[in-house]
Backbone as a chain_set.jsonl record, in Angstrom:
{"seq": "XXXXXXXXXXXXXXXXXXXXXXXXXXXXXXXXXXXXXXXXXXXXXXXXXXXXXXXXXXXXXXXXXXXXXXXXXXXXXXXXXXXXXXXXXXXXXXXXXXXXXXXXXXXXXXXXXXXXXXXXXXXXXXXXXXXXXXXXXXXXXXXXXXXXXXXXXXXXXXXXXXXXXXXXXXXXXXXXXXXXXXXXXXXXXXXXXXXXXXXXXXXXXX", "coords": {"N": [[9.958, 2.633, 1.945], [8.507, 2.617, -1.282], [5.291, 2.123, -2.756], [3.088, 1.144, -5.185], [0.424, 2.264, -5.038], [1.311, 4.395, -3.404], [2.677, 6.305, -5.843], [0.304, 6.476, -7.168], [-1.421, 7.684, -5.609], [0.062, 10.222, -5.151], [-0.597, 11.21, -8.286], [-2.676, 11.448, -8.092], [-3.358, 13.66, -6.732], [-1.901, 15.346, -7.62], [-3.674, 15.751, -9.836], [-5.838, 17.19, -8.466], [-4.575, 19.197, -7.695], [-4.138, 20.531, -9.707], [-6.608, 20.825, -10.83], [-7.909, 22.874, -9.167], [-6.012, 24.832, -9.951], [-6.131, 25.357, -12.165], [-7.426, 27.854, -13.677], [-5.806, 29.796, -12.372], [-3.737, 29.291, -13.589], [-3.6, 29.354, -16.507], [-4.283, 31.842, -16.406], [-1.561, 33.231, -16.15], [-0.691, 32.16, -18.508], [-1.618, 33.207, -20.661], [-0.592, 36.321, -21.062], [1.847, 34.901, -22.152], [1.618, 33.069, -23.583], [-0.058, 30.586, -25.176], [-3.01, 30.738, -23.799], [-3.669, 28.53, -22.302], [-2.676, 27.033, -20.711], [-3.426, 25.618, -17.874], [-6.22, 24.454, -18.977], [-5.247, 22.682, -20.732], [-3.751, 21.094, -18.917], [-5.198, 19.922, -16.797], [-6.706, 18.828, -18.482], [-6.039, 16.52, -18.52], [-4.421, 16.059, -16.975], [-7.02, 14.983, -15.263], [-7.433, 13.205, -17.172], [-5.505, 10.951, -16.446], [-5.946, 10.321, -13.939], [-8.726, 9.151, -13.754], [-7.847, 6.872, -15.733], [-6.272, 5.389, -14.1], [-7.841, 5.038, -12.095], [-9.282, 3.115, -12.861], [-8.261, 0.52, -14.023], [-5.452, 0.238, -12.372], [-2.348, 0.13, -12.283], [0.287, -2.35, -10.632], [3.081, -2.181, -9.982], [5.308, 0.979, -9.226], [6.571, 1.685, -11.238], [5.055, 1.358, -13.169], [2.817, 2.272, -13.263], [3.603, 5.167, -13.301], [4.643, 5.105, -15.791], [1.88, 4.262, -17.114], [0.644, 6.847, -16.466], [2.082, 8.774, -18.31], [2.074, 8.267, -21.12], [-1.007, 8.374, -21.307], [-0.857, 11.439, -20.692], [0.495, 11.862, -22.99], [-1.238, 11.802, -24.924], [-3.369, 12.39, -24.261], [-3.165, 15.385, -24.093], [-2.7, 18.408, -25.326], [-0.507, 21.012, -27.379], [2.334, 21.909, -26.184], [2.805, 20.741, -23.367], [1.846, 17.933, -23.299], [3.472, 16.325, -24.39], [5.81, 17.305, -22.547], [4.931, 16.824, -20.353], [4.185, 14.171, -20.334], [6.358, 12.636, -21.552], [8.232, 13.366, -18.894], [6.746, 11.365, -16.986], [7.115, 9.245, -18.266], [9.502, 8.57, -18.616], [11.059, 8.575, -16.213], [9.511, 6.166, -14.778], [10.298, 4.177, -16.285], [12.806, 4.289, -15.433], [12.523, 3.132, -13.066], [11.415, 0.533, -13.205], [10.396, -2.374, -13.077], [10.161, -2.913, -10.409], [8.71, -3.738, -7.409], [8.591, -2.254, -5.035], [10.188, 0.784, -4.268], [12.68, 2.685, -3.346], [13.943, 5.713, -1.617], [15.952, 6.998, -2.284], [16.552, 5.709, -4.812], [14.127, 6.578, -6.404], [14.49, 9.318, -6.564], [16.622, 9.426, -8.521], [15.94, 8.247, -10.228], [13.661, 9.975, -11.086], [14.974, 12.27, -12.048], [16.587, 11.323, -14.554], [13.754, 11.38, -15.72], [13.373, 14.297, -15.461], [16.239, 15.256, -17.013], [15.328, 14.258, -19.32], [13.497, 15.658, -20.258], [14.492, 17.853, -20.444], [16.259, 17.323, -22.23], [14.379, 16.674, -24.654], [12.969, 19.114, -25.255], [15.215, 21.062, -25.708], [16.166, 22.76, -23.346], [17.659, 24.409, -20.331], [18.297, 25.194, -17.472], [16.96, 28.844, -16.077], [16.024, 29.195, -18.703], [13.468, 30.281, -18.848], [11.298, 28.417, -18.022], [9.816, 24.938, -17.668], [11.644, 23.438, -16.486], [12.747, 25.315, -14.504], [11.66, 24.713, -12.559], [11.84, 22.128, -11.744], [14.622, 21.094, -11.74], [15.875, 22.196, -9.437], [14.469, 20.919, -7.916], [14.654, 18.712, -7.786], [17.742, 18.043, -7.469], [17.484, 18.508, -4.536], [15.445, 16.863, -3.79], [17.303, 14.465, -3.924], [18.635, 14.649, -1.553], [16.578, 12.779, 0.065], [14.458, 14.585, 0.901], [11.816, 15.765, 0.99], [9.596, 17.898, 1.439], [12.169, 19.891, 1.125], [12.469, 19.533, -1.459], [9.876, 20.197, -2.786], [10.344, 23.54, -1.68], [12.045, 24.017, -3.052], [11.146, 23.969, -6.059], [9.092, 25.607, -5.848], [10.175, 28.078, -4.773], [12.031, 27.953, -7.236], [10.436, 28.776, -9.536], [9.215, 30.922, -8.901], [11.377, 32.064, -9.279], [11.024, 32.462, -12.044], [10.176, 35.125, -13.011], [11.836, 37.95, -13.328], [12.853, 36.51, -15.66], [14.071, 36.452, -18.736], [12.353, 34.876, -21.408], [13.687, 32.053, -23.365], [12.942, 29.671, -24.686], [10.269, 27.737, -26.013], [6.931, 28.789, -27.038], [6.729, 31.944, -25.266], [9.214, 32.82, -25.936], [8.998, 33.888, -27.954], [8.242, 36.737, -27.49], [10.956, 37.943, -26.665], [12.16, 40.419, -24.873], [9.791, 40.958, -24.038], [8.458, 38.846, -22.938], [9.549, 39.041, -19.811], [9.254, 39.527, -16.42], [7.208, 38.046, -15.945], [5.427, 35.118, -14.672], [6.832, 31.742, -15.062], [4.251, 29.911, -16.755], [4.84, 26.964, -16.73], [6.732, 26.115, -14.923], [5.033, 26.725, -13.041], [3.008, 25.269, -12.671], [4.708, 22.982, -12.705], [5.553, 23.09, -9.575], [3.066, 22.668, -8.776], [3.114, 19.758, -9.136], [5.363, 18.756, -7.826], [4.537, 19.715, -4.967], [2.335, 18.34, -4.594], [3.521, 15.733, -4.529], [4.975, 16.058, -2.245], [3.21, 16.505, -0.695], [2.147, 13.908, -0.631], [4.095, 12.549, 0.297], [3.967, 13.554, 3.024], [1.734, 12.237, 3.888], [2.366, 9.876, 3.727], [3.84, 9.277, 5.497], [3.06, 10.287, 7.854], [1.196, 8.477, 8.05], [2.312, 6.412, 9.01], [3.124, 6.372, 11.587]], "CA": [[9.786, 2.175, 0.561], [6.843, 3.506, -2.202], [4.931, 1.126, -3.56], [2.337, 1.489, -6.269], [-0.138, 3.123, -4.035], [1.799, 5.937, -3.197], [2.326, 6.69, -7.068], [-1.3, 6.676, -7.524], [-2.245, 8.679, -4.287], [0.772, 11.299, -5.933], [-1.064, 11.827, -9.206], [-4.582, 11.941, -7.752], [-3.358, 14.962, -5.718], [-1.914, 16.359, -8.905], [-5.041, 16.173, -10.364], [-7.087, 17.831, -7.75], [-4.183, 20.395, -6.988], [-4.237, 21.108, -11.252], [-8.037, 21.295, -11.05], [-8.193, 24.112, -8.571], [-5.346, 26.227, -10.047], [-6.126, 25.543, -13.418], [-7.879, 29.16, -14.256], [-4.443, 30.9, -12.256], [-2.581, 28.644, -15.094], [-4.57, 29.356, -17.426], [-3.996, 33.189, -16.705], [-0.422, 32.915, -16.743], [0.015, 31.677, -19.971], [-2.466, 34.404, -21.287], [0.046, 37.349, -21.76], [2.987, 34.686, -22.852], [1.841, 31.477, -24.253], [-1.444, 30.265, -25.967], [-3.759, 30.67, -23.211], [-4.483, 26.828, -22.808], [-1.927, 26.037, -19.954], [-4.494, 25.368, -17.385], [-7.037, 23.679, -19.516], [-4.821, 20.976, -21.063], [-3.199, 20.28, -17.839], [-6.275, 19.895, -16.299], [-7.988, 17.643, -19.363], [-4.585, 15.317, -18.709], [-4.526, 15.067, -15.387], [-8.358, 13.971, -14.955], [-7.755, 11.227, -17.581], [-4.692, 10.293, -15.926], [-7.019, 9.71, -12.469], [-9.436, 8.436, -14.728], [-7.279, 5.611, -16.029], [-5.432, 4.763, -12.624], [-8.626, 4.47, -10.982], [-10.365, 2.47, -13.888], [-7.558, -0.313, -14.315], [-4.438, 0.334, -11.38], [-1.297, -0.739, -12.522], [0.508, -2.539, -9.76], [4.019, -1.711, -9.649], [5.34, 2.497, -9.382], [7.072, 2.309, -13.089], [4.057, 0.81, -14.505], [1.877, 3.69, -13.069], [4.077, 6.486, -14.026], [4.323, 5.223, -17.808], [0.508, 4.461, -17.972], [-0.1, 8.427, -16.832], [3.012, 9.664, -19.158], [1.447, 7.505, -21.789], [-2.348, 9.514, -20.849], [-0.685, 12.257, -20.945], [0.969, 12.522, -24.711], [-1.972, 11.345, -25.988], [-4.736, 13.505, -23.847], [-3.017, 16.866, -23.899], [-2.36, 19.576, -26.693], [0.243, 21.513, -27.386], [4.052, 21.375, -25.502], [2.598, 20.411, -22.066], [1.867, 16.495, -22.946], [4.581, 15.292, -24.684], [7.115, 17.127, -21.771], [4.897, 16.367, -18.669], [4.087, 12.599, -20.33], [7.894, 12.208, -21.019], [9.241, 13.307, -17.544], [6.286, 10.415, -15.662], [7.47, 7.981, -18.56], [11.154, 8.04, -18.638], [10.765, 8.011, -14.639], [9.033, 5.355, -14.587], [11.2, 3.153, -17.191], [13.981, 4.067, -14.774], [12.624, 2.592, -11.603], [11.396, -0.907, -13.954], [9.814, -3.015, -12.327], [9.798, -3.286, -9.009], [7.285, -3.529, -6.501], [8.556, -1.009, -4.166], [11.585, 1.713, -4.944], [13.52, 3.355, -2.034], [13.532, 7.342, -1.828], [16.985, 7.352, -3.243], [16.391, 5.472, -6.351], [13.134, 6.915, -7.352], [15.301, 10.289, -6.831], [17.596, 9.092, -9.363], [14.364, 8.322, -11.884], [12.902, 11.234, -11.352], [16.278, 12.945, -12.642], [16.014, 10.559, -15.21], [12.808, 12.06, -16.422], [14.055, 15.676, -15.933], [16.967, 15.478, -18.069], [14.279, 13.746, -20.544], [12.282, 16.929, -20.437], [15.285, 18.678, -21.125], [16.733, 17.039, -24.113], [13.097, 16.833, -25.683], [12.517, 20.688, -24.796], [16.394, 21.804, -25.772], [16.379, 24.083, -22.437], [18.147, 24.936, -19.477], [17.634, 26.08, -16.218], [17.459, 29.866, -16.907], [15.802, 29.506, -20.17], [12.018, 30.548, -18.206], [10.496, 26.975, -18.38], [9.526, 24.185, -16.236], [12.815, 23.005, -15.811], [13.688, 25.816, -13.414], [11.079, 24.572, -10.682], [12.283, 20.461, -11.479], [16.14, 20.569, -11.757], [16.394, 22.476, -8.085], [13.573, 20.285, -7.205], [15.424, 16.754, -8.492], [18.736, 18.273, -6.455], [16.983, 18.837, -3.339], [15.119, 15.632, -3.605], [18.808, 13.526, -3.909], [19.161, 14.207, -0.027], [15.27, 12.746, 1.085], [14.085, 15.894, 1.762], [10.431, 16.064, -0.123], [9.328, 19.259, 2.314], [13.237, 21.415, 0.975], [12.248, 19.272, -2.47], [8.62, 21.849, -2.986], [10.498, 24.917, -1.914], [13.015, 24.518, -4.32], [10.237, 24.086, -6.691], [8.278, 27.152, -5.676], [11.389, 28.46, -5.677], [12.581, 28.125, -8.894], [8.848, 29.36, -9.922], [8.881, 32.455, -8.872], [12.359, 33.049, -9.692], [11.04, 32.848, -13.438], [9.572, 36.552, -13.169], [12.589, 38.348, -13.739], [14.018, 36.301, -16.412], [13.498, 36.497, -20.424], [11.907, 33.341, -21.84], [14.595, 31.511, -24.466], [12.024, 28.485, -25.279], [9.21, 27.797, -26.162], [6.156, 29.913, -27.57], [6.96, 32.448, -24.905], [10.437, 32.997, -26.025], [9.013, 34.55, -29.351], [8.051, 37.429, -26.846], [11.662, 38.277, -26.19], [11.757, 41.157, -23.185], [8.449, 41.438, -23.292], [8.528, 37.594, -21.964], [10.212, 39.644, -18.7], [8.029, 40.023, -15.288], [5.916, 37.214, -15.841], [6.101, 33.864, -14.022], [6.312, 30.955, -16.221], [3.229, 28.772, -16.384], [5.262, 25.723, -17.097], [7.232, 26.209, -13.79], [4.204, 27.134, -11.911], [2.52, 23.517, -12.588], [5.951, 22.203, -12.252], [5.899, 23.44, -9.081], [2.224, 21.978, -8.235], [3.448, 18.729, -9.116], [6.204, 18.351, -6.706], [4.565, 20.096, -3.641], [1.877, 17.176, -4.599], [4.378, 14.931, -4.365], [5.929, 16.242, -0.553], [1.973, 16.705, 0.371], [1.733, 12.551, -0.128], [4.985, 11.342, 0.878], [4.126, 14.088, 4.204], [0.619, 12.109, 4.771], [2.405, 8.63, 3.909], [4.957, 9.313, 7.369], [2.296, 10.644, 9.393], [0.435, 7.359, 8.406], [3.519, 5.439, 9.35], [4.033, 6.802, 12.662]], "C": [[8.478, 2.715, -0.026], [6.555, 2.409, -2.634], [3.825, 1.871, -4.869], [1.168, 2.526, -5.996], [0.019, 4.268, -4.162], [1.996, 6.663, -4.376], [0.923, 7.189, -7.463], [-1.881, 7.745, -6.679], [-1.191, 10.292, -5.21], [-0.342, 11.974, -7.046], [-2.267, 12.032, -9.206], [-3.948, 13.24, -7.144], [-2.986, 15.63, -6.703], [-2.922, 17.11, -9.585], [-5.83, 17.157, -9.625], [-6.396, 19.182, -7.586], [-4.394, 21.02, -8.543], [-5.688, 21.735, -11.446], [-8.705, 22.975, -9.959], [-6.846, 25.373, -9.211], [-5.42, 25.837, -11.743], [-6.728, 27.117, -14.267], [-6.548, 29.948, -13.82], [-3.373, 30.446, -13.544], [-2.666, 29.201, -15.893], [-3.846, 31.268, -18.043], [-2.682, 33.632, -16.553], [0.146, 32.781, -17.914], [-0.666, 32.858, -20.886], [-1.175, 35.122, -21.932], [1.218, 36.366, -22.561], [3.138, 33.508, -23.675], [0.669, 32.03, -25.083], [-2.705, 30.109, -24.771], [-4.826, 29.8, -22.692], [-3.978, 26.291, -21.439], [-2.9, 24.721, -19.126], [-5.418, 23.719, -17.433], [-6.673, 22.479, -20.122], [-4.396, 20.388, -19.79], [-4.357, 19.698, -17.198], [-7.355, 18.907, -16.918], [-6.888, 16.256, -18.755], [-4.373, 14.935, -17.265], [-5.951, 14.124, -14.938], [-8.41, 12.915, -15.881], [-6.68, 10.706, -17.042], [-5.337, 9.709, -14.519], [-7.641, 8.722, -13.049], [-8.892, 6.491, -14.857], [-6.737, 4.866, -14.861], [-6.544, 4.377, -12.151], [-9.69, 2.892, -11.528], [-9.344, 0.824, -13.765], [-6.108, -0.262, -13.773], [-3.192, -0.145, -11.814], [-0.508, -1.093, -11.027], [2.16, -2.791, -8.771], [4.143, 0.551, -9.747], [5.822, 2.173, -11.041], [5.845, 2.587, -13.592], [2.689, 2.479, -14.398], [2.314, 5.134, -13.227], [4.289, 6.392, -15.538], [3.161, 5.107, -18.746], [0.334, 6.2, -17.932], [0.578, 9.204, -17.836], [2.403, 9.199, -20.394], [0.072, 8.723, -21.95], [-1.877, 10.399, -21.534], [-0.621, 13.022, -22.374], [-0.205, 12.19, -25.022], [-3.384, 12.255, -25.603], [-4.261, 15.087, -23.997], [-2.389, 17.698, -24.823], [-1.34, 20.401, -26.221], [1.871, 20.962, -26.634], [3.677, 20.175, -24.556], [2.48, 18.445, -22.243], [2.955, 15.65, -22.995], [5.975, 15.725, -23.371], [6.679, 16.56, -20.461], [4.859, 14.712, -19.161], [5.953, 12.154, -20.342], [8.87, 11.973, -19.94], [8.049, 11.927, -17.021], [6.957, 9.237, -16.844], [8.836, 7.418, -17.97], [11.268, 7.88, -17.082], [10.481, 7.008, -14.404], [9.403, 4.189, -15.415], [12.175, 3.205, -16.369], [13.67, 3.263, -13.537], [11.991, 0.851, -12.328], [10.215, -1.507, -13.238], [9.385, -3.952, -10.99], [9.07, -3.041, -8.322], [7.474, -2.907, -5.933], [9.64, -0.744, -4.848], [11.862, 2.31, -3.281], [13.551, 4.644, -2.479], [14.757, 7.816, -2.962], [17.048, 6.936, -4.887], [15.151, 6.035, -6.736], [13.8, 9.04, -7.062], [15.45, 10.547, -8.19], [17.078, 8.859, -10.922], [14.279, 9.318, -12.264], [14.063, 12.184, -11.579], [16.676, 12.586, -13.919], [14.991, 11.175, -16.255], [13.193, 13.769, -16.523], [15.144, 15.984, -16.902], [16.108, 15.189, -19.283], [13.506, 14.792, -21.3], [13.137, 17.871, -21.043], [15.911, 19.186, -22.499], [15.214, 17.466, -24.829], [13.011, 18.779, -26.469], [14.076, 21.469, -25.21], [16.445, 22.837, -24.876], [17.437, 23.349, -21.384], [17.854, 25.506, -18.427], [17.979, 27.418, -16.625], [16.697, 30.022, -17.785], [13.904, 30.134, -19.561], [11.308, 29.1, -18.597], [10.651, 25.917, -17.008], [10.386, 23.131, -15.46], [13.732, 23.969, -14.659], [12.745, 25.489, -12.081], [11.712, 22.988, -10.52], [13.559, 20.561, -11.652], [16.446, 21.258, -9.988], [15.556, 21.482, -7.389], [14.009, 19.013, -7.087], [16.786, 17.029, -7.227], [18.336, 17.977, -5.356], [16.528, 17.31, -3.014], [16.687, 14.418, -3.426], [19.198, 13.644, -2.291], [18.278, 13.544, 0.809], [14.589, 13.496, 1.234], [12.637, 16.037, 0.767], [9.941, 17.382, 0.132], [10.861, 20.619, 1.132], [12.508, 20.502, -0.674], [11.027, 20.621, -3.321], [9.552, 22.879, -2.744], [11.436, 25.197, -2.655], [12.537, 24.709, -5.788], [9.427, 25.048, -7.213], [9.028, 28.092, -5.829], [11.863, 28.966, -6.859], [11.319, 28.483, -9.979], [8.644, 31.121, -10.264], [10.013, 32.902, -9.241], [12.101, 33.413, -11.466], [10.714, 34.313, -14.022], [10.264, 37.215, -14.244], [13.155, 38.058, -15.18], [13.41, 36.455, -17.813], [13.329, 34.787, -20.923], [13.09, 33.106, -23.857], [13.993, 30.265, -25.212], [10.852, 28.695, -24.64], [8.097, 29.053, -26.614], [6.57, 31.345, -26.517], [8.294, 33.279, -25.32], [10.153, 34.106, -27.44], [8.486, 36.542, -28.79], [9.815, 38.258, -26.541], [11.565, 38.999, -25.015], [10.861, 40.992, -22.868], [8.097, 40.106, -22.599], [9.019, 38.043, -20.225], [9.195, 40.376, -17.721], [6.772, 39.265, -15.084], [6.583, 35.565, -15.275], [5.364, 32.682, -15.15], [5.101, 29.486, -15.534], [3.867, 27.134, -15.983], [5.908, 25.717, -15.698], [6.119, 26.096, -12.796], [3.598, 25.558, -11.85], [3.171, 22.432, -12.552], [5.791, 21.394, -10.763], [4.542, 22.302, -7.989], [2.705, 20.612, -8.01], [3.979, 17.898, -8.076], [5.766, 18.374, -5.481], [3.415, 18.582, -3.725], [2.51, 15.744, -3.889], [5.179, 15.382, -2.293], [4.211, 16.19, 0.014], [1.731, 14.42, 0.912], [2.454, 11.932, 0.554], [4.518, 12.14, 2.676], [2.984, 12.792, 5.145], [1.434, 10.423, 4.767], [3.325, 8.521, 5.85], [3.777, 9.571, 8.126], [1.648, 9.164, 9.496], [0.932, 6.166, 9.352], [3.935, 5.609, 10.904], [3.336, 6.203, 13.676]], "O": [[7.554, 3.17, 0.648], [7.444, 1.614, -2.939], [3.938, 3.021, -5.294], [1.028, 3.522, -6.706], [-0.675, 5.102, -4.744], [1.561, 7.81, -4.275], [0.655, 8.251, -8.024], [-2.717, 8.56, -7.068], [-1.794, 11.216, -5.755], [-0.892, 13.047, -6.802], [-2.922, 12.641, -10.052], [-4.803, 14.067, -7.46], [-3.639, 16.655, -6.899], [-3.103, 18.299, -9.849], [-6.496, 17.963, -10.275], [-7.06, 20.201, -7.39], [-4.884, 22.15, -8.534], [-5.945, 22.795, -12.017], [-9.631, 23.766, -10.14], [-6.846, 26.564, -8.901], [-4.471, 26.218, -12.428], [-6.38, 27.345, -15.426], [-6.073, 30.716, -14.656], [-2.539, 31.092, -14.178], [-1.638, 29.781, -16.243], [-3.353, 31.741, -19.068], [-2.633, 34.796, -16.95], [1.246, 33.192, -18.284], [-0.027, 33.314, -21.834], [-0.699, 34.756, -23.006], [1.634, 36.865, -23.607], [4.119, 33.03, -24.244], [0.404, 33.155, -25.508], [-3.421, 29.133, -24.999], [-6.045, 29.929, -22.582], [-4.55, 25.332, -20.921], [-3.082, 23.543, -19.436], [-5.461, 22.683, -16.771], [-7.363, 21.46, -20.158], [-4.668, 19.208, -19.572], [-4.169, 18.481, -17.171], [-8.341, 18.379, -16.405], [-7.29, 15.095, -18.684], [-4.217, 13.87, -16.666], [-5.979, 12.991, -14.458], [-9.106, 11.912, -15.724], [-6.844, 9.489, -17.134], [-5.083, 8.553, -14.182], [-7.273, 7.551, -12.956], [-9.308, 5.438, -14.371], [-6.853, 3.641, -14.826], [-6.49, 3.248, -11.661], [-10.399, 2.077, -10.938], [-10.032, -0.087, -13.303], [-5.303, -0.697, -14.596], [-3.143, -1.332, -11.491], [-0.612, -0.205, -10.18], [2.402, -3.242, -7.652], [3.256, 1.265, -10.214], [5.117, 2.624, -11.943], [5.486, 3.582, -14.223], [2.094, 3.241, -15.159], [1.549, 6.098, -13.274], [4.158, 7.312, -16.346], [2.997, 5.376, -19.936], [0.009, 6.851, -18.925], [0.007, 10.182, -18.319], [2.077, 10.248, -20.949], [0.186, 9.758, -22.607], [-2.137, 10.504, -22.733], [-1.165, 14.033, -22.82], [-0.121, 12.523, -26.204], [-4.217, 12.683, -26.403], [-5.141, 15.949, -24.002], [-1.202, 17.413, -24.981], [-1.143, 20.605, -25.023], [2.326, 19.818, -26.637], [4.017, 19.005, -24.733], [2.989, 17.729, -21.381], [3.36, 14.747, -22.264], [6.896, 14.94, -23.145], [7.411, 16.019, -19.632], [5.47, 13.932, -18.431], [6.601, 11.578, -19.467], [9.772, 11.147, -19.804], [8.799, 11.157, -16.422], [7.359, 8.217, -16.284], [9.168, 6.452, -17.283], [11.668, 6.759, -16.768], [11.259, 6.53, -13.578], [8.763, 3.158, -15.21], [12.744, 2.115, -16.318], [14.62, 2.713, -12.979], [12.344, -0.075, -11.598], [9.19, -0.897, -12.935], [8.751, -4.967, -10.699], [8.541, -1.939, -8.468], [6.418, -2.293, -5.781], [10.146, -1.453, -5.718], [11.111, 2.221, -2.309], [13.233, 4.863, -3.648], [14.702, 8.542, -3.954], [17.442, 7.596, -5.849], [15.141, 5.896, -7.959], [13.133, 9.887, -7.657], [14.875, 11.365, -8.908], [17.467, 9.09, -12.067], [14.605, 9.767, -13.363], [13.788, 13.218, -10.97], [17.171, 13.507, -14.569], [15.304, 11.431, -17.418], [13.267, 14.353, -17.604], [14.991, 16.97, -17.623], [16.222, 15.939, -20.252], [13.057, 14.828, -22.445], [12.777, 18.61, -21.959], [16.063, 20.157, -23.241], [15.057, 18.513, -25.458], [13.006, 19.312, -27.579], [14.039, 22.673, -24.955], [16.744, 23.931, -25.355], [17.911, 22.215, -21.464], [17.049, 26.436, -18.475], [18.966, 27.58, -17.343], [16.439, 31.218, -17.914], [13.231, 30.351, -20.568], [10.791, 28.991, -19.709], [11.237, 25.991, -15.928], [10.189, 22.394, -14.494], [14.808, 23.704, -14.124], [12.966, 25.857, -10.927], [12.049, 22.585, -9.407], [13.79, 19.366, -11.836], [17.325, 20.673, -9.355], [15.904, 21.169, -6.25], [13.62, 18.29, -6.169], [16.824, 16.328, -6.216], [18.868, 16.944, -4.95], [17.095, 16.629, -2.161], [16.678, 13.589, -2.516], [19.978, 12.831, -1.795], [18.558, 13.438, 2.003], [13.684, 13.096, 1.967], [12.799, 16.565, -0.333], [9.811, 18.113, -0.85], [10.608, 21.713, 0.627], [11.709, 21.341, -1.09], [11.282, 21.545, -4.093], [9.771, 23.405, -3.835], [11.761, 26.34, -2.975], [13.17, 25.356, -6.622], [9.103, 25.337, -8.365], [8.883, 28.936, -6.713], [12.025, 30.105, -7.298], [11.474, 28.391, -11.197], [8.27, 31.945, -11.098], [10.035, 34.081, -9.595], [12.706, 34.288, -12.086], [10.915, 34.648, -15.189], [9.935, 37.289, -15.428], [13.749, 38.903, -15.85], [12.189, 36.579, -17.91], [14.085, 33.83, -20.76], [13.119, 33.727, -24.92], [14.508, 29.875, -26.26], [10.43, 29.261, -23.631], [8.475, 30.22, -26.512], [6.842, 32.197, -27.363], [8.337, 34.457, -24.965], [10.97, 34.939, -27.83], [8.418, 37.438, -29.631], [9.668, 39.401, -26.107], [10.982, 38.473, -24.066], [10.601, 40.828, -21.676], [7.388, 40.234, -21.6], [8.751, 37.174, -19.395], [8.525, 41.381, -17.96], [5.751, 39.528, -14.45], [7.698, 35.06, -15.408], [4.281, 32.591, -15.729], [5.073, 28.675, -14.609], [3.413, 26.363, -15.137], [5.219, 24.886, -15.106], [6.27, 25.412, -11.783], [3.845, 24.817, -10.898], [2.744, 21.283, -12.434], [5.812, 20.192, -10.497], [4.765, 21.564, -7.03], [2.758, 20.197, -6.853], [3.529, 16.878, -7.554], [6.161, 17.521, -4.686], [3.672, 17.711, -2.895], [2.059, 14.999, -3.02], [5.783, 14.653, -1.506], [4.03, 15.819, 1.174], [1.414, 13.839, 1.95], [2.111, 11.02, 1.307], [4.707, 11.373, 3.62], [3.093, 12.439, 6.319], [1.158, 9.707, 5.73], [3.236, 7.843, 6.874], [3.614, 8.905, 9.148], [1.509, 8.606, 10.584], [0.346, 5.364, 10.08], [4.93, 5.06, 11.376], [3.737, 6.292, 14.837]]}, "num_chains": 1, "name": "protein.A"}
């Protein structure tokens, strides 16, 4: 079972993994975005620590809709309103319970990906950060947090190849082609975040 804890230990590792790859973000988005990725993710995750550590909420919902919450309101451009949307609507799906089981906070966190979707009108395919979280949401539906990241990383790097159909990138047509999308790539952090805590919560457990 997760309790509130393990939410919190999740998005601290976000933070710290955002704060060291925030300049590779950063330079990512250079040739195809607004050259910000990085730096908002990076203002939005440290007030999302910030706030968790300042005043804890003490169920998982409540701590994925205060940081989705954070989020829209600390971070510019696309990145707040889709990363705050996917921890809200996640975290409205699992309610209020004191612990969640692996399978239902799955089922959230699928939940919040379609959320990201509708908001964002994409598609896996379309170069965006729904191609590292919809293989990553699949993967997760069997337990698996470890195949969960490499479907993640995964679906990251497969953005190279493809032509960006949303978002500022998309106004790039081909020339969007050969570059890996930022939005995927911090997708991608997210999740392996997410398999690095649930890895240390088992070892703790053992």
């Amino acid at each position: 079972m997760l309790d509130a804890d393990f939410f919190r230990r999740w998005l601290t590792a976000t933070a710290a993994a955002v704060d060291r790859e925030a300049d590779r973000l950063t330079e990512l988005d250079s040739p195809i975005g607004d050259a910000d990725h990085g730096s908002n993710l990076q203002r939005g995750f440290n007030a999302v620590r910030a706030t968790l550590d300042k005043d804890a909420p003490d169920t998982p919902g409540a701590v994925l809709t205060t940081a989705g919450r954070q989020l829209i309101s600390t971070v510019g451009g696309a990145s707040g309103p889709l990363y705050g949307t996917l921890l809200r609507k996640t975290g409205k799906a699992l309610g209020d319970a004191a612990e969640v089981g692996e399978a239902d906070f799955a089922q959230a966190l699928k939940a919040g990906v379609d959320a990201v979707a509708a908001l964002g009108g994409a598609a896996p395919g379309d170069k965006t950060m729904l191609d590292a979280l919809v293989p990553a949401v699949e993967a997760l539906a069997d337990g698996d947090f470890a195949a969960a990241r490499a479907a993640a990383e995964h679906g990251a790097e497969a953005t190279i190849p493809l032509q960006a159909h949303k978002g500022r990138a998309s106004y790039l047509g081909e020339r969007s082609i050969g570059h890996k999308d930022p939005g995927a790539t911090s997708s991608a952090l997210l999740i392996a975040a997410l398999a690095e805590t649930a890895n240390a919560e088992a070892g703790a457990g053992a």
